[in-house]
PDB file with SEQRES, HELIX, SHEET and CRYST1 records, atoms N, CA, C and O in Angstrom:
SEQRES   1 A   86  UNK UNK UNK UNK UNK UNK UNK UNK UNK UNK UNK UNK UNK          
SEQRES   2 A   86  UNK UNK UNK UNK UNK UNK UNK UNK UNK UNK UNK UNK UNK          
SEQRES   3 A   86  UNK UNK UNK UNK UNK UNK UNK UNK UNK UNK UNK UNK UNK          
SEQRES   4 A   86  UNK UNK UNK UNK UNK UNK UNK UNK UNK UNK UNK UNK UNK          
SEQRES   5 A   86  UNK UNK UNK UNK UNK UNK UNK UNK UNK UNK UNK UNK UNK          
SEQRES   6 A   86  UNK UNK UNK UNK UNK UNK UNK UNK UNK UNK UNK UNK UNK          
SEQRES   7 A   86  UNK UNK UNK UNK UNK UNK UNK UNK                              
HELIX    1 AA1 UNK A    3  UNK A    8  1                                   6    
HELIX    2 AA2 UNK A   12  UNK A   36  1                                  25    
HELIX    3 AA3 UNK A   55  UNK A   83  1                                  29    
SHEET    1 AA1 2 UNK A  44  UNK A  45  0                                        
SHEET    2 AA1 2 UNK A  49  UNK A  50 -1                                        
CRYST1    1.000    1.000    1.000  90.00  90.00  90.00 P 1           1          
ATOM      1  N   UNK A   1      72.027  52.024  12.129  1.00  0.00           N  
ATOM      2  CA  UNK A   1      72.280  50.607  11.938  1.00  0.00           C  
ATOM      3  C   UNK A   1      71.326  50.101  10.853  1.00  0.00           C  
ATOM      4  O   UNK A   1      70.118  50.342  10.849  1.00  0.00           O  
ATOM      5  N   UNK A   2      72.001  49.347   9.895  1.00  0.00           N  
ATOM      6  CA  UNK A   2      70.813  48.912   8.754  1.00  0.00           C  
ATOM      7  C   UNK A   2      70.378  47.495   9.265  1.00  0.00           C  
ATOM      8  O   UNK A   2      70.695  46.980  10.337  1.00  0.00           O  
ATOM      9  N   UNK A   3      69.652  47.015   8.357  1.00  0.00           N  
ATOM     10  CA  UNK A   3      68.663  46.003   8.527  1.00  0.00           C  
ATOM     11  C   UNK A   3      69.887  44.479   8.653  1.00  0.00           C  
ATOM     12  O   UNK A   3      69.730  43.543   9.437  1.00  0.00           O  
ATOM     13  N   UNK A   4      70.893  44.605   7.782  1.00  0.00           N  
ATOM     14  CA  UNK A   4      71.998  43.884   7.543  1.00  0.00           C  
ATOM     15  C   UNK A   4      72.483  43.675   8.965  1.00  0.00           C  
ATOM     16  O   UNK A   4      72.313  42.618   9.573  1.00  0.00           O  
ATOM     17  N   UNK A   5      73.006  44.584   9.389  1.00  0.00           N  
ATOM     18  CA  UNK A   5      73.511  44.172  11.154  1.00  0.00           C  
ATOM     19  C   UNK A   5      72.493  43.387  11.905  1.00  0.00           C  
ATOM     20  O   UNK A   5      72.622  42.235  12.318  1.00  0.00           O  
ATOM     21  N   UNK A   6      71.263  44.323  12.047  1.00  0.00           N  
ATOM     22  CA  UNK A   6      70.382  43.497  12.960  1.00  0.00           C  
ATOM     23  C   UNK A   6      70.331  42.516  12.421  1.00  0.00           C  
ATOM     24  O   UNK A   6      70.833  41.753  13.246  1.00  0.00           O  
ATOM     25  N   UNK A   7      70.032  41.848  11.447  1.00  0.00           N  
ATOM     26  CA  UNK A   7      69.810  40.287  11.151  1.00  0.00           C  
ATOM     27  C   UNK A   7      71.076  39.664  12.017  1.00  0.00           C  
ATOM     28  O   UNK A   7      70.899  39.100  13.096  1.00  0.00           O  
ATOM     29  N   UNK A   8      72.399  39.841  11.396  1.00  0.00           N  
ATOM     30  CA  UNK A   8      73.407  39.545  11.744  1.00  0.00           C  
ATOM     31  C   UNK A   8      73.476  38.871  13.382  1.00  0.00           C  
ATOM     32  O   UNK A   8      73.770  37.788  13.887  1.00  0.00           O  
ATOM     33  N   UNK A   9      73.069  40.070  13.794  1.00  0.00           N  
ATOM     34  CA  UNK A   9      73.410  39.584  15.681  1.00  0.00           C  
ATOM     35  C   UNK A   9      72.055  39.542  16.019  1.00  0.00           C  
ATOM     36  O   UNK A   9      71.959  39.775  17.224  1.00  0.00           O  
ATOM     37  N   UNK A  10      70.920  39.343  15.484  1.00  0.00           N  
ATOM     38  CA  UNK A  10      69.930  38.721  16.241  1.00  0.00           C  
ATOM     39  C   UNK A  10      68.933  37.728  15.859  1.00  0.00           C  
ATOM     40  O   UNK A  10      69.060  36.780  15.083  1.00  0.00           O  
ATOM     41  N   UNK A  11      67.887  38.117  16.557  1.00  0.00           N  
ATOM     42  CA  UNK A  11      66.777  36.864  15.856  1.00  0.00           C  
ATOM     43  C   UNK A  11      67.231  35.796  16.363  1.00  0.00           C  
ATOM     44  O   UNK A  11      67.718  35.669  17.486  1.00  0.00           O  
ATOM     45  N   UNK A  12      67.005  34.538  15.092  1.00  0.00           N  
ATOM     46  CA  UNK A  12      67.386  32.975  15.999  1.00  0.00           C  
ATOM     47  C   UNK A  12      68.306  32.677  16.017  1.00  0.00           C  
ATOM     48  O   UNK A  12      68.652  31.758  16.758  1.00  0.00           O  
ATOM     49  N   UNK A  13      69.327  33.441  15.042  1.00  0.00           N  
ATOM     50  CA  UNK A  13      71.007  33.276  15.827  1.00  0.00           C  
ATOM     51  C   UNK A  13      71.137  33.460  17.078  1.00  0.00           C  
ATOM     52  O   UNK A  13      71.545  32.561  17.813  1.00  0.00           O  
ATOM     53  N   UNK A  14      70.808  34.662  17.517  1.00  0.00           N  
ATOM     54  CA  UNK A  14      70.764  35.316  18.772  1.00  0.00           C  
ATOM     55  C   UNK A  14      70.502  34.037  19.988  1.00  0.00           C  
ATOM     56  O   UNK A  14      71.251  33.615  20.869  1.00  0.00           O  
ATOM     57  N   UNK A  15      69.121  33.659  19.601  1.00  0.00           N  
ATOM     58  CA  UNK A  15      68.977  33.000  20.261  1.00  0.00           C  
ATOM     59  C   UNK A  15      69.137  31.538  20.849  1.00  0.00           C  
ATOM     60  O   UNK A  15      69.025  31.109  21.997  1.00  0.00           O  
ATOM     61  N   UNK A  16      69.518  30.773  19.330  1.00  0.00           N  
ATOM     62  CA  UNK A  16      70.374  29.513  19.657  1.00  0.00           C  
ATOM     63  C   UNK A  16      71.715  29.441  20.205  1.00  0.00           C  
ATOM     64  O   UNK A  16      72.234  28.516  20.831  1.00  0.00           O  
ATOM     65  N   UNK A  17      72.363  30.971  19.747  1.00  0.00           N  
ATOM     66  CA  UNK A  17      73.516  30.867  20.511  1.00  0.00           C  
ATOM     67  C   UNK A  17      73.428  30.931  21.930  1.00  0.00           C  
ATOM     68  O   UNK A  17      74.163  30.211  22.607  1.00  0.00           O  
ATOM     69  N   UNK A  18      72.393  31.920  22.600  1.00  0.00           N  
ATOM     70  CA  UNK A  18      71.984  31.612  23.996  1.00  0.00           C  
ATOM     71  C   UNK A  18      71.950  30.549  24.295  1.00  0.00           C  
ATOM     72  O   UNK A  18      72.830  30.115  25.039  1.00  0.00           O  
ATOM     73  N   UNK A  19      70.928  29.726  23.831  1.00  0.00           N  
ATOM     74  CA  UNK A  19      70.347  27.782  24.057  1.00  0.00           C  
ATOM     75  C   UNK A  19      71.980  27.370  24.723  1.00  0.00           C  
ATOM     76  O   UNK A  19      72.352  26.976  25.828  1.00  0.00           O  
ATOM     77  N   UNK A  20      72.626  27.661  23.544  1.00  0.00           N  
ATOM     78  CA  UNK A  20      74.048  27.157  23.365  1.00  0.00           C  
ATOM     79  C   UNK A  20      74.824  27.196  24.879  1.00  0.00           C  
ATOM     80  O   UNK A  20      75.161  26.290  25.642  1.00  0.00           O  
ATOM     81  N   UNK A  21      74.912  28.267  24.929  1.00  0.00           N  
ATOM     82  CA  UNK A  21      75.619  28.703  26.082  1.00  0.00           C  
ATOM     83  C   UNK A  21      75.095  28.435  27.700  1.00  0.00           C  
ATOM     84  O   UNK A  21      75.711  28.228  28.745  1.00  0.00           O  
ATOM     85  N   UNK A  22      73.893  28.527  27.419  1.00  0.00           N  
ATOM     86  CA  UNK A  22      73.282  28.473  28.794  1.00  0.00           C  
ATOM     87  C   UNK A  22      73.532  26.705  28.996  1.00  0.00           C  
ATOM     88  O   UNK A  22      73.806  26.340  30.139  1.00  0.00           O  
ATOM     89  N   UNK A  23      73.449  25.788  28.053  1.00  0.00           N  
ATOM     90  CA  UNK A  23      73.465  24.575  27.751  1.00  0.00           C  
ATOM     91  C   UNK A  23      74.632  23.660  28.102  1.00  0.00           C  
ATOM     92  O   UNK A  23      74.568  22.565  28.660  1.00  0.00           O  
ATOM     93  N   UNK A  24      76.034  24.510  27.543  1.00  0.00           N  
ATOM     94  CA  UNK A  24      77.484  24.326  28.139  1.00  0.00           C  
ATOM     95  C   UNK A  24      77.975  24.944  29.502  1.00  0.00           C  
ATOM     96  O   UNK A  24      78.972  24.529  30.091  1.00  0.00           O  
ATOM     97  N   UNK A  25      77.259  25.873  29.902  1.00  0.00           N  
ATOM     98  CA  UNK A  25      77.325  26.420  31.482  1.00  0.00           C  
ATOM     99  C   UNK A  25      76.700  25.381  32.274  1.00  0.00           C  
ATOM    100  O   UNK A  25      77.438  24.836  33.095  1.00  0.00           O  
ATOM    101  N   UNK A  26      75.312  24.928  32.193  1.00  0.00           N  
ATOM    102  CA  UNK A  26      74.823  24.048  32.991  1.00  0.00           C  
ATOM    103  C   UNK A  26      75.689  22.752  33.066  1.00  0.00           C  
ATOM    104  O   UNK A  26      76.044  22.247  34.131  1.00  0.00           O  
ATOM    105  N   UNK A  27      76.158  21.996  31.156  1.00  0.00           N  
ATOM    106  CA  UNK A  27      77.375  20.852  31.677  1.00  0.00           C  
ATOM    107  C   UNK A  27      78.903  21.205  32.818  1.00  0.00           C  
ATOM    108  O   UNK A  27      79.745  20.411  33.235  1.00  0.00           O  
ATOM    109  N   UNK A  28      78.801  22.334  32.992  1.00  0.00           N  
ATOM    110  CA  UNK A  28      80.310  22.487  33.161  1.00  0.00           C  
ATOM    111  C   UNK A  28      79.721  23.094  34.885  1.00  0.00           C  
ATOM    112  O   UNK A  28      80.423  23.396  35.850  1.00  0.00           O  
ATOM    113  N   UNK A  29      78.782  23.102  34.807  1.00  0.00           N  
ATOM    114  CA  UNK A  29      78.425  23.614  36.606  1.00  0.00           C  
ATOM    115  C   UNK A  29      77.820  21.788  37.109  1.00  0.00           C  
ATOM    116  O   UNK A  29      77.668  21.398  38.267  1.00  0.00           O  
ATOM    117  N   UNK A  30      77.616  21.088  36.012  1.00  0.00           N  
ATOM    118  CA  UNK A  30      77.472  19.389  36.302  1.00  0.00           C  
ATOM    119  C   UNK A  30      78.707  18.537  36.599  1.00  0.00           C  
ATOM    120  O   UNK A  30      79.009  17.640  37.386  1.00  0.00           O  
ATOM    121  N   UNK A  31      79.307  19.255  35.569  1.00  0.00           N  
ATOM    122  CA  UNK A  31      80.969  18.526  35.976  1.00  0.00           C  
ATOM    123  C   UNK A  31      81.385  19.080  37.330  1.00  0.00           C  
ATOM    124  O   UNK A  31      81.450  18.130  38.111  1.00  0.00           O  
ATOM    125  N   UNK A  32      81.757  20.466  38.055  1.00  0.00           N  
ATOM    126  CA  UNK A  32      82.144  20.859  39.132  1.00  0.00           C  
ATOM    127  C   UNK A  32      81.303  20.085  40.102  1.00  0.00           C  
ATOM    128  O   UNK A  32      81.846  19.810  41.172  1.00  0.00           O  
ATOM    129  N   UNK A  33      79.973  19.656  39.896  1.00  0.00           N  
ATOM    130  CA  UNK A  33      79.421  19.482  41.460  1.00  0.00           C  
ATOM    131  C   UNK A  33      79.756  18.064  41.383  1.00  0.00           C  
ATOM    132  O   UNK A  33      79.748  17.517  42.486  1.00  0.00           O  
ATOM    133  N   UNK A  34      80.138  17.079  40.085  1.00  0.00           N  
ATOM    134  CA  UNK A  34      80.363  15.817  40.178  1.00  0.00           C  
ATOM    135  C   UNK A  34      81.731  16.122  40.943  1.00  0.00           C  
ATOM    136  O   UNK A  34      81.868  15.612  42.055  1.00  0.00           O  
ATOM    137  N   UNK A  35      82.948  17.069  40.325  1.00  0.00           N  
ATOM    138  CA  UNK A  35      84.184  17.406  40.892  1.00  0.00           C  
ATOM    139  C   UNK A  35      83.989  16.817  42.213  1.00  0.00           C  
ATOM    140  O   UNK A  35      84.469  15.723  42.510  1.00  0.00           O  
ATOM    141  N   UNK A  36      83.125  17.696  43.197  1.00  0.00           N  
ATOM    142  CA  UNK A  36      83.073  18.212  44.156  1.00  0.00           C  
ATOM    143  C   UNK A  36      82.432  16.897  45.191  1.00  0.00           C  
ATOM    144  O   UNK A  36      82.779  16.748  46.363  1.00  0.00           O  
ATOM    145  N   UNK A  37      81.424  16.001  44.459  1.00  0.00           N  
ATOM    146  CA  UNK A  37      81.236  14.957  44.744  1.00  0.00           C  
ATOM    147  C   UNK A  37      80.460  14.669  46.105  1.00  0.00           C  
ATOM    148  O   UNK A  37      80.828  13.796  46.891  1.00  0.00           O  
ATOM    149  N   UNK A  38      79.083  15.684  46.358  1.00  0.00           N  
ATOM    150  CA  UNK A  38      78.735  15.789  47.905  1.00  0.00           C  
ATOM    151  C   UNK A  38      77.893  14.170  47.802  1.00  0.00           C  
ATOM    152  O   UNK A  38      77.784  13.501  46.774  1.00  0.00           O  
ATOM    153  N   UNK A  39      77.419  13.845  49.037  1.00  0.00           N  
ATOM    154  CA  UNK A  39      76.918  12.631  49.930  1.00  0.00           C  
ATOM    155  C   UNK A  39      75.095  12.806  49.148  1.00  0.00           C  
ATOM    156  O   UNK A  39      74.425  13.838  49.098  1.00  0.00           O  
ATOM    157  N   UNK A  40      74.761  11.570  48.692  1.00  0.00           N  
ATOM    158  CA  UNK A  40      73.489  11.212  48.474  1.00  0.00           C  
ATOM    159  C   UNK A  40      73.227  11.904  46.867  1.00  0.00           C  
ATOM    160  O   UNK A  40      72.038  12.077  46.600  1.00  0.00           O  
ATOM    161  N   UNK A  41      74.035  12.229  45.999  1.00  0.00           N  
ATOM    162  CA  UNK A  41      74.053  12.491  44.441  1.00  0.00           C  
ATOM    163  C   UNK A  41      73.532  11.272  43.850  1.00  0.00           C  
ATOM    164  O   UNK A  41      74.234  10.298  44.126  1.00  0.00           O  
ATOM    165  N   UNK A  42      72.417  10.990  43.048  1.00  0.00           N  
ATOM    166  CA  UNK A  42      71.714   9.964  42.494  1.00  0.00           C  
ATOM    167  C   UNK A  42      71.051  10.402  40.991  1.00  0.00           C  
ATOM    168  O   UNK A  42      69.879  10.353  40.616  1.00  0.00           O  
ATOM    169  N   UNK A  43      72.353  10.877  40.240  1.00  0.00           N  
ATOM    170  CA  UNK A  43      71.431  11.246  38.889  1.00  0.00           C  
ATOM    171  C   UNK A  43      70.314  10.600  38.202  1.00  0.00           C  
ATOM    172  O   UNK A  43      70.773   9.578  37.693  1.00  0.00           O  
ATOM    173  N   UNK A  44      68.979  10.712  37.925  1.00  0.00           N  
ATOM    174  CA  UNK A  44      68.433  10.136  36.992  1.00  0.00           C  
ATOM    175  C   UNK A  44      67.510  10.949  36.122  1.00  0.00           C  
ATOM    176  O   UNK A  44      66.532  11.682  36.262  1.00  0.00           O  
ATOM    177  N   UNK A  45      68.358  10.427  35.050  1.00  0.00           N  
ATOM    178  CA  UNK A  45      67.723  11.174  33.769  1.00  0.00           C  
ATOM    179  C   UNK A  45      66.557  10.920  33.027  1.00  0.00           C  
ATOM    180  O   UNK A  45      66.462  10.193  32.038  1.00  0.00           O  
ATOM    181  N   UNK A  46      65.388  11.792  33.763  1.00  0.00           N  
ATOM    182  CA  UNK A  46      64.115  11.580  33.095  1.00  0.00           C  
ATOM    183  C   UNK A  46      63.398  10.851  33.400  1.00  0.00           C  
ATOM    184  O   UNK A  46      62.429  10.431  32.767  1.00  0.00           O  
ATOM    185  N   UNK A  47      64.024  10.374  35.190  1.00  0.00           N  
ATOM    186  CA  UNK A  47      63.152   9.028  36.129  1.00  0.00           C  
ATOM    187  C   UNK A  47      63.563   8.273  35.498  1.00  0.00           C  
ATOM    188  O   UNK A  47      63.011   7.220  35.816  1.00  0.00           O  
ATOM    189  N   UNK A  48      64.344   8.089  34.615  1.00  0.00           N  
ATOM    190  CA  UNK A  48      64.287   6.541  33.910  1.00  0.00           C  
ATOM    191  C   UNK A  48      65.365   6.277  33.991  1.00  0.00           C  
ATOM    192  O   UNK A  48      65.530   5.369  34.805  1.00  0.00           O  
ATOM    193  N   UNK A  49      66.902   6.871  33.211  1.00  0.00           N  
ATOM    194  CA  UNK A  49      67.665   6.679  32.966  1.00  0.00           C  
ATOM    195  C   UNK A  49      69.141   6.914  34.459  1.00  0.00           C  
ATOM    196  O   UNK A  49      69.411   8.024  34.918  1.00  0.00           O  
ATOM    197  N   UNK A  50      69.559   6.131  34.733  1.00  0.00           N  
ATOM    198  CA  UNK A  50      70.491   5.752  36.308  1.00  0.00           C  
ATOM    199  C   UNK A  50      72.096   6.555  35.382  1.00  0.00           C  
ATOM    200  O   UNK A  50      72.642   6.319  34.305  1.00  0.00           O  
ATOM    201  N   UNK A  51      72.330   7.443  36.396  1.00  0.00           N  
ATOM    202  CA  UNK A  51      73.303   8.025  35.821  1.00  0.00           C  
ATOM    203  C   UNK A  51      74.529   8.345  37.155  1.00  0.00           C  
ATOM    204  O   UNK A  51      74.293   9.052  38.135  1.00  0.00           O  
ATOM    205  N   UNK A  52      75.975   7.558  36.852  1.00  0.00           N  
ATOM    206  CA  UNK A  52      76.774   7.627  37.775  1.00  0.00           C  
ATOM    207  C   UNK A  52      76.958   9.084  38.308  1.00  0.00           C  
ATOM    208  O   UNK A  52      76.702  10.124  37.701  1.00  0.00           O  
ATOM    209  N   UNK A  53      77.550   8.912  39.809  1.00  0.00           N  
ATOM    210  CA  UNK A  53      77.468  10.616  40.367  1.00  0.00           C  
ATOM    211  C   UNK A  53      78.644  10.502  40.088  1.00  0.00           C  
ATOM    212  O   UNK A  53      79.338  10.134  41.036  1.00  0.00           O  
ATOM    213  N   UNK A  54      79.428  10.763  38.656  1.00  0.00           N  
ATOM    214  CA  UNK A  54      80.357  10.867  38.359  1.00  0.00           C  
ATOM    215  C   UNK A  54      80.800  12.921  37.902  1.00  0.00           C  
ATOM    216  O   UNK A  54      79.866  13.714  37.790  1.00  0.00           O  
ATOM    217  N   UNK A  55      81.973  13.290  37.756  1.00  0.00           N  
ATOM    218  CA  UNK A  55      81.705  14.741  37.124  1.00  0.00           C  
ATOM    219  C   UNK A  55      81.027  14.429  35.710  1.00  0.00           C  
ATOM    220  O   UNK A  55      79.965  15.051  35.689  1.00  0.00           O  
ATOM    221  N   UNK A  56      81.253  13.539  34.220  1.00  0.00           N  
ATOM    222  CA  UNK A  56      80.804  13.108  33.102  1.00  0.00           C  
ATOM    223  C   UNK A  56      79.251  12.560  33.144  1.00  0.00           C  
ATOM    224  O   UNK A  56      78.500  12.706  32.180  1.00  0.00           O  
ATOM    225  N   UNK A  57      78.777  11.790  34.601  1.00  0.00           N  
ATOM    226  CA  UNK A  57      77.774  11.825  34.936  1.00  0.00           C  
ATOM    227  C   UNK A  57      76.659  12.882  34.721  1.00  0.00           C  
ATOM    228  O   UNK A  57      75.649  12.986  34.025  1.00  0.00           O  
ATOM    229  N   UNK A  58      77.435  13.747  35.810  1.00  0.00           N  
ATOM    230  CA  UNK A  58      76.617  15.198  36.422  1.00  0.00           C  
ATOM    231  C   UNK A  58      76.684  16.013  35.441  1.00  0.00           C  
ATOM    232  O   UNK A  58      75.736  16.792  35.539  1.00  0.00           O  
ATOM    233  N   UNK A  59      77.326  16.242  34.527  1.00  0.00           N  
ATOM    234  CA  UNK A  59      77.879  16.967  32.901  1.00  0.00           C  
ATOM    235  C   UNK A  59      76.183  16.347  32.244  1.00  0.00           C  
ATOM    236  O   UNK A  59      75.120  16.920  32.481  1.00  0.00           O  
ATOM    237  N   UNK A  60      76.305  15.303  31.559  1.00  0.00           N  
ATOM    238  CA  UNK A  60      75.360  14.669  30.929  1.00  0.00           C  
ATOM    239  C   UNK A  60      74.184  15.148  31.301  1.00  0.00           C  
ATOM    240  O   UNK A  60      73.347  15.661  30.557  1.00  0.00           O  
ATOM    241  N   UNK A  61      74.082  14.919  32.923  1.00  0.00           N  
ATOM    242  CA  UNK A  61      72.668  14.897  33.298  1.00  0.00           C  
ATOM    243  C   UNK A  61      72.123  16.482  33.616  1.00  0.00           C  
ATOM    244  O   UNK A  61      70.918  16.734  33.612  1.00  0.00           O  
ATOM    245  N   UNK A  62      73.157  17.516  33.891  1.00  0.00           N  
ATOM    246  CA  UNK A  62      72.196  18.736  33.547  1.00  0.00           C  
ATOM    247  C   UNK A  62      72.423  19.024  32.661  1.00  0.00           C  
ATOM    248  O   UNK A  62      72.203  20.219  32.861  1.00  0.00           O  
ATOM    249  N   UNK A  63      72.873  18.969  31.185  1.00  0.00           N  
ATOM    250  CA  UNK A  63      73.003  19.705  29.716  1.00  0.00           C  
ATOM    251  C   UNK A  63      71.836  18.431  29.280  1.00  0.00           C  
ATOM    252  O   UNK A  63      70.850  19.061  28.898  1.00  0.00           O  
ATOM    253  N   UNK A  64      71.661  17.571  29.219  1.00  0.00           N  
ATOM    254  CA  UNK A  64      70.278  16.942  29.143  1.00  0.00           C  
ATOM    255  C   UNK A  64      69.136  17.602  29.458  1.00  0.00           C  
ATOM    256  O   UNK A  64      68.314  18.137  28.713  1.00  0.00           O  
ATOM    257  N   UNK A  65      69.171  17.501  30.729  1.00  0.00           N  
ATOM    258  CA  UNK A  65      67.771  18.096  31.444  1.00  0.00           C  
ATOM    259  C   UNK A  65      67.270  19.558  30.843  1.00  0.00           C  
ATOM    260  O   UNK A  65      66.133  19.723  30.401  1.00  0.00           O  
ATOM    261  N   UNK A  66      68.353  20.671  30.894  1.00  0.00           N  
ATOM    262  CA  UNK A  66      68.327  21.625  30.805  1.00  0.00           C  
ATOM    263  C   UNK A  66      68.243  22.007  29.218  1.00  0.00           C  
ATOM    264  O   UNK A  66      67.782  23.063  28.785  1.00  0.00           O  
ATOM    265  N   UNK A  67      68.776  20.944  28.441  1.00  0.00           N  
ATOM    266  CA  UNK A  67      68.785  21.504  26.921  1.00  0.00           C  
ATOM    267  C   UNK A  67      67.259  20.795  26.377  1.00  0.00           C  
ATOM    268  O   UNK A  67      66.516  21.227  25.495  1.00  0.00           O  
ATOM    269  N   UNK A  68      67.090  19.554  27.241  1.00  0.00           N  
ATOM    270  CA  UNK A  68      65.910  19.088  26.685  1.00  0.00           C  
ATOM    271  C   UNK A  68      64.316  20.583  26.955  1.00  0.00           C  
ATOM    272  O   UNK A  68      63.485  21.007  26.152  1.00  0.00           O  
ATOM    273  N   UNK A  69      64.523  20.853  28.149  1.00  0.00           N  
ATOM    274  CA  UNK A  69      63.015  22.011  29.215  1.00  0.00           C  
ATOM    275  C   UNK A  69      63.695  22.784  28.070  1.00  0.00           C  
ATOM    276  O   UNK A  69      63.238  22.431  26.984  1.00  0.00           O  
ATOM    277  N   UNK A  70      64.799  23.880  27.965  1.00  0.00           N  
ATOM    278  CA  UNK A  70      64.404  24.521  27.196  1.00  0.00           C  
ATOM    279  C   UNK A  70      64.209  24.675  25.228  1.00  0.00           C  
ATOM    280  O   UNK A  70      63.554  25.483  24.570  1.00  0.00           O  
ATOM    281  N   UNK A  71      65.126  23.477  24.778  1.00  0.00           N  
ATOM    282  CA  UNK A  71      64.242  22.893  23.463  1.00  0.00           C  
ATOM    283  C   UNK A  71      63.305  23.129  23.498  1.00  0.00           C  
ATOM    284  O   UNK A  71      62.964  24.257  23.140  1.00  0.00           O  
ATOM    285  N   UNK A  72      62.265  22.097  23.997  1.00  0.00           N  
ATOM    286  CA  UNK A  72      60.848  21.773  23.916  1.00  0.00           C  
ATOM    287  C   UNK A  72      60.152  23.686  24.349  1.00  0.00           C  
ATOM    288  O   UNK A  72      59.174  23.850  23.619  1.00  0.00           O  
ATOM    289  N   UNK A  73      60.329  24.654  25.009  1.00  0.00           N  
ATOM    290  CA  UNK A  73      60.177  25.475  25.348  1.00  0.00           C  
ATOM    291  C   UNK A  73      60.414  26.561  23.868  1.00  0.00           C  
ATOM    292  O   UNK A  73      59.515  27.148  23.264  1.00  0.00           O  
ATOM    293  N   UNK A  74      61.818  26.582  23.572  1.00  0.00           N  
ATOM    294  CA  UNK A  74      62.099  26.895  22.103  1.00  0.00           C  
ATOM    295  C   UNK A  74      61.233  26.788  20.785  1.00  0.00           C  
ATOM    296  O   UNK A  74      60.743  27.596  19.997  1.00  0.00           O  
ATOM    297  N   UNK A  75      61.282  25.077  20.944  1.00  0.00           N  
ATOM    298  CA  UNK A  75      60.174  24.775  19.524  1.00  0.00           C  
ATOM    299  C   UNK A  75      58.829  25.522  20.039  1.00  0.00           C  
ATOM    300  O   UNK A  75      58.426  26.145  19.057  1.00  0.00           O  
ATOM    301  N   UNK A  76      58.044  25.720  21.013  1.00  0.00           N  
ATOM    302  CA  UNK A  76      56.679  26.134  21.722  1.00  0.00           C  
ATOM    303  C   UNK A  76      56.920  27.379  20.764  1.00  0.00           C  
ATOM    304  O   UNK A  76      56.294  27.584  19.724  1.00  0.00           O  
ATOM    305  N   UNK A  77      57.907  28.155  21.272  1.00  0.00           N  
ATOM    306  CA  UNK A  77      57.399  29.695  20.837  1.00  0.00           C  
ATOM    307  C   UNK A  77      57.794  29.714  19.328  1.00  0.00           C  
ATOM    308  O   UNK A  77      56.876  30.054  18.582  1.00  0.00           O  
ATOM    309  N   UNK A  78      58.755  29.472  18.850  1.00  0.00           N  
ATOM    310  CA  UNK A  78      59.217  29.021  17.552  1.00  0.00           C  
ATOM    311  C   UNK A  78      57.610  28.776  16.207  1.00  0.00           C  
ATOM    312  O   UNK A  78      57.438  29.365  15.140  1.00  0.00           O  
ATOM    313  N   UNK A  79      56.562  27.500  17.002  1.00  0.00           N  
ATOM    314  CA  UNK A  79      55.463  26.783  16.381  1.00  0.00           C  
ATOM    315  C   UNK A  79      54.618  28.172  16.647  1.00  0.00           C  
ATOM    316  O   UNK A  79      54.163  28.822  15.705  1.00  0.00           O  
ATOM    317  N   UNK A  80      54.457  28.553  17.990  1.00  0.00           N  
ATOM    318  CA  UNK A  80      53.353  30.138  18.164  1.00  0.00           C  
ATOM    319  C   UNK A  80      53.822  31.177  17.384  1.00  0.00           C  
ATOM    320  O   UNK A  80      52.812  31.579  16.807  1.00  0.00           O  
ATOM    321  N   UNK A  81      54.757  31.848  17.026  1.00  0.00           N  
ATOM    322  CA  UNK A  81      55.012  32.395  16.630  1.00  0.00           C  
ATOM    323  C   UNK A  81      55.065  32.286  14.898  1.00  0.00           C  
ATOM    324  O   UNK A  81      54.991  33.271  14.165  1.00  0.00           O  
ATOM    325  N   UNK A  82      55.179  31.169  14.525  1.00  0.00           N  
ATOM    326  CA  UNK A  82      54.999  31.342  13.243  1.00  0.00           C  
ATOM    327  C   UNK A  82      53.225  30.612  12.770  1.00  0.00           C  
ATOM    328  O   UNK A  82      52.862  30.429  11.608  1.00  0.00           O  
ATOM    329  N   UNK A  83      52.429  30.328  13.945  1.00  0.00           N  
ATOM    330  CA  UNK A  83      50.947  30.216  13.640  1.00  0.00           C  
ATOM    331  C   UNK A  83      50.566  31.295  13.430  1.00  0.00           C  
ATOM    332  O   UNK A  83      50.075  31.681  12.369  1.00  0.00           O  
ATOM    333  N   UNK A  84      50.763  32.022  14.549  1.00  0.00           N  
ATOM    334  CA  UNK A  84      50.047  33.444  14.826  1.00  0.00           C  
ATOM    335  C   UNK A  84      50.816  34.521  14.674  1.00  0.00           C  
ATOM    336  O   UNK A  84      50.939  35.219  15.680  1.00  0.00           O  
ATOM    337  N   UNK A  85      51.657  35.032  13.197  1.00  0.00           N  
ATOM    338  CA  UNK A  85      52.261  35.768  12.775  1.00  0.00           C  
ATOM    339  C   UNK A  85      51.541  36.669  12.429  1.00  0.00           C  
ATOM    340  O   UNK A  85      50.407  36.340  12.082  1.00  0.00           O  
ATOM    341  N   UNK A  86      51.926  38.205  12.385  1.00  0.00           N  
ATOM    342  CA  UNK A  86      51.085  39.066  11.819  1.00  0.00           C  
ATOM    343  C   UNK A  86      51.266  39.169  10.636  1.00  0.00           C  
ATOM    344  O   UNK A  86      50.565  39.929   9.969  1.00  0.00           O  
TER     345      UNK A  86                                                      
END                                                                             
């Protein structure tokens, strides 16, 4: 395999497309539990923000939560990694 492929399918492609995915799984496992609609659902986004226990609700509020923890997690190693490069 030359150097051409690996670039291709990895590195930070690789890995934003993960972000990506893990990001639209969490909205779409937000929409089913809004679907599903159990007793005492009280979204709030970030303590602050009041979010209907709707499925578009529950969508919002874990692809939020979840894209925001691992962003901020992303940029972390992203900033370490290019301080302390060899």
């Amino acid at each position: 395999m030359s150097n051409a492929d690996a670039t291709r399918t990895g590195g930070p492609r690789l890995v934003v497309s993960l972000y990506v995915i893990v990001v639209l799984l969490t909205a779409f496992i937000g929409f089913v539990i809004g679907v599903i609609g159990p007793q005492g659902l009280d979204p709030e986004l970030f303590g602050v923000v009041q979010l209907p226990p709707t499925p578009v609700g529950m969508a919002v509020y874990g692809a939020a939560t979840i894209g925001t923890l691992l962003g901020v997690l992303l940029l972390l190693v992203v900033f370490v990694s290019a301080r302390y490069a060899e």
